[in-house]
C-alpha positions in Angstrom: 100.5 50.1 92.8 102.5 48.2 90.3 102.2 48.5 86.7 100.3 46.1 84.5 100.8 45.2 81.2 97.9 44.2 79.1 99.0 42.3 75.9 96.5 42.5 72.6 94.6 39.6 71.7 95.3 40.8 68.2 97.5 42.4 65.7 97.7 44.1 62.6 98.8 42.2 59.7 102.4 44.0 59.3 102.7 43.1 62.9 101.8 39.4 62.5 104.6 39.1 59.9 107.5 40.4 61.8 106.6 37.9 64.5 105.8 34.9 61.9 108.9 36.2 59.8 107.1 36.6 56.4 105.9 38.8 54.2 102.7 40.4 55.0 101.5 39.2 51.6 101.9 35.7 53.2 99.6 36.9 56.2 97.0 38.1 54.1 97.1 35.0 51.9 96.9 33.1 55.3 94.2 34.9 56.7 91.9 34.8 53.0 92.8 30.9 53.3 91.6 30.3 57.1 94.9 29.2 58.4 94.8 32.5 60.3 92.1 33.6 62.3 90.6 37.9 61.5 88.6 40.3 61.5 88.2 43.5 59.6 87.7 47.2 61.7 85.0 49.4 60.5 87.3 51.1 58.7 88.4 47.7 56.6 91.4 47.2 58.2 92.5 43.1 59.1 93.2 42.7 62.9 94.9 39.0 63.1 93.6 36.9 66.8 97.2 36.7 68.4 96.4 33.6 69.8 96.6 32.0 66.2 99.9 33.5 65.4 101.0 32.1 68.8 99.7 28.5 67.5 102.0 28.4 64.5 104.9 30.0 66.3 104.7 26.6 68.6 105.1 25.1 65.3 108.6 25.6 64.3 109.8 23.9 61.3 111.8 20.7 61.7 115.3 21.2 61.0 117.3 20.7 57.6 117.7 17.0 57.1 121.4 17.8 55.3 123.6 20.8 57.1 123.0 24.1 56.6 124.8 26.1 53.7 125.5 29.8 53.4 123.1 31.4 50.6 125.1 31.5 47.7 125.7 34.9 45.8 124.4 36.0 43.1 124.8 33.9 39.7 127.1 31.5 42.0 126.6 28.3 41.5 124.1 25.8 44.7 122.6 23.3 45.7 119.3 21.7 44.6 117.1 23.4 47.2 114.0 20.3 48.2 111.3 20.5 50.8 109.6 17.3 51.7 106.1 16.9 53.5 105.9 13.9 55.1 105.0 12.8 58.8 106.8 8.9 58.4 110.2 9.8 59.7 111.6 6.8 58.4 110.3 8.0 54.6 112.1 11.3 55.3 115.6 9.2 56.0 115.2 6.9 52.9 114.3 10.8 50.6 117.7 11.8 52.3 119.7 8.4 51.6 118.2 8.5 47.8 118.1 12.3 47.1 121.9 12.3 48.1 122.7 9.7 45.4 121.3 12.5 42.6 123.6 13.7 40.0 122.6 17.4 41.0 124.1 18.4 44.6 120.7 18.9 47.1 120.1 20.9 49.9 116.8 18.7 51.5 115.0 20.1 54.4 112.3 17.7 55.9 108.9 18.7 57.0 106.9 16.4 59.6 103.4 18.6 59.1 101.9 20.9 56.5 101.9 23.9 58.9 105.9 23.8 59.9 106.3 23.7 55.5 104.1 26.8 55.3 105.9 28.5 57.6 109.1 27.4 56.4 107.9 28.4 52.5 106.7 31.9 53.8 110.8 32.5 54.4 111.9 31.1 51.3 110.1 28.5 48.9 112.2 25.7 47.2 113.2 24.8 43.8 111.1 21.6 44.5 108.1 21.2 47.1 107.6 17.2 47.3 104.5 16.5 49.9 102.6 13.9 50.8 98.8 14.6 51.1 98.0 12.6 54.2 99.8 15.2 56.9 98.8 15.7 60.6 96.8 19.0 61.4 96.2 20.0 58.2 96.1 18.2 55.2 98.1 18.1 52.0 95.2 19.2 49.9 94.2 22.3 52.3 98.3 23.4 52.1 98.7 23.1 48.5 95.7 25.1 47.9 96.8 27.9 50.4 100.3 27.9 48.8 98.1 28.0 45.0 99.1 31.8 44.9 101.7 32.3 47.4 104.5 34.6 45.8 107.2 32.5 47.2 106.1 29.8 44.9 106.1 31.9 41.9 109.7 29.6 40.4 108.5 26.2 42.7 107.8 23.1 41.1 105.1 20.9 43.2 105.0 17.0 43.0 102.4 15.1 45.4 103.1 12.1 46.2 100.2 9.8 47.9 98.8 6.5 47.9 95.2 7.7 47.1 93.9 7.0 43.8 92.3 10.0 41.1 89.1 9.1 42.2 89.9 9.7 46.3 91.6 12.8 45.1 89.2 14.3 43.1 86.4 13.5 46.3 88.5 15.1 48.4 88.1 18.6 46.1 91.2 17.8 43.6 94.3 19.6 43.3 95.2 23.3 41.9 96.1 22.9 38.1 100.2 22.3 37.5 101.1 20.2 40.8 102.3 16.9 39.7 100.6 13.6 41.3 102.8 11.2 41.5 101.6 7.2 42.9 103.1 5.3 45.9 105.3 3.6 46.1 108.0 6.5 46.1 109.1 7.0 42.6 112.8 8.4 43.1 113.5 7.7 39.6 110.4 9.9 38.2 111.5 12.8 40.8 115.0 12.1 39.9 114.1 13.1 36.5 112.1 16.1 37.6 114.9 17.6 39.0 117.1 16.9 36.6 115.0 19.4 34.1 115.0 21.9 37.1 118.7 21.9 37.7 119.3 22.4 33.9 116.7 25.7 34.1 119.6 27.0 36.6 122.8 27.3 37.8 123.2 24.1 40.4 126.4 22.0 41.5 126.9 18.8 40.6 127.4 16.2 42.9 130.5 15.0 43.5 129.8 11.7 45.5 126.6 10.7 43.4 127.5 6.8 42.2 129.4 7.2 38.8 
């Protein structure tokens, strides 16, 4: 008789990581927060549903929106690292087009839904997270509030920027404290600004083609 081979319909939370490729910090932030789905043994142990890893594995981030670069070493001088949130792809082209005109060199990587930015952020967080708060599947609001205490945020600056007014916002449950809102149309000389006091916390390149 041939051998079968029975697959778990769950996984420890150290397992769950190595297949999301985080830290199992992230997990268990992810699980408190809903976007994972668990359960606790008698003993108090989480076992994560595998079929809710497999759902954000089929959501892969989207790919950098300017080439990849080798990490830089240690003290060595990089790029401006920027995620932005936004599901228009025609706003992500006009970030790139402006965000390469900055003064301070960028590395921008675009992100079509909140759930491909969370699992891009649990590998690495940027210097500066820019989101919208209208994205598909799950919302602006219900991502920045899962990121609130993520570790890889611990050095992130977070702008929103959205069309809805304070009132909407604060309907909707508000924001966590110290994520700037910033109002629609896109203000590329506000963030401009906002990255220039980041890149002069650090040690960034200049860049060489911005207009003179």
């Amino acid at each position: 008789m041939p051998s079968v081979t029975i697959e778990k319909s769950f996984c420890t939370t150290r397992e769950a990581a190595k297949l999301l490729g985080v830290s199992v910090g992230t997990v268990q932030l992810w699980v408190e927060s809903g976007l994972l789905r668990a359960w606790k043994t008698a003993g108090g142990h989480r076992r994560v549903m595998r079929d809710s890893v497999d759902q954000l594995l089929r959501k892969e981030p989207a790919p950098p929106l300017t080439p990849a670069l080798a990490e830089p070493l240690p003290n060595q001088q990089r790029p401006l690292k920027i995620m932005v949130v936004e599901d228009d792809a025609d706003l992500l082209r006009l970030y790139q087009a402006k965000l390469a005109r900055w003064p301070v060199a960028t590395k921008v990587i675009g992100m079509y839904s909140a759930i491909a930015a969370l699992l891009a952020i649990g590998r690495g967080g940027p210097d500066l997270l820019i989101t919208d708060l209208n994205t598909p599947e799950i919302d602006g609001f219900s991502m920045l509030r899962i990121l609130h205490h993520a570790p890889e945020l611990a050095h992130t600056t977070i702008v929103a920027v959205t069309g809805l007014d304070e009132a909407t916002i604060a309907a909707r449950g508000g924001l966590p404290p110290d994520i700037q809102v910033l109002a629609k149309p896109i203000p590329f000389e506000r963030l401009q600004d906002i990255a220039t006091g980041i890149a002069k916390q650090g040690r960034f390149l200049l860049n060489a083609h911005a207009p003179a």
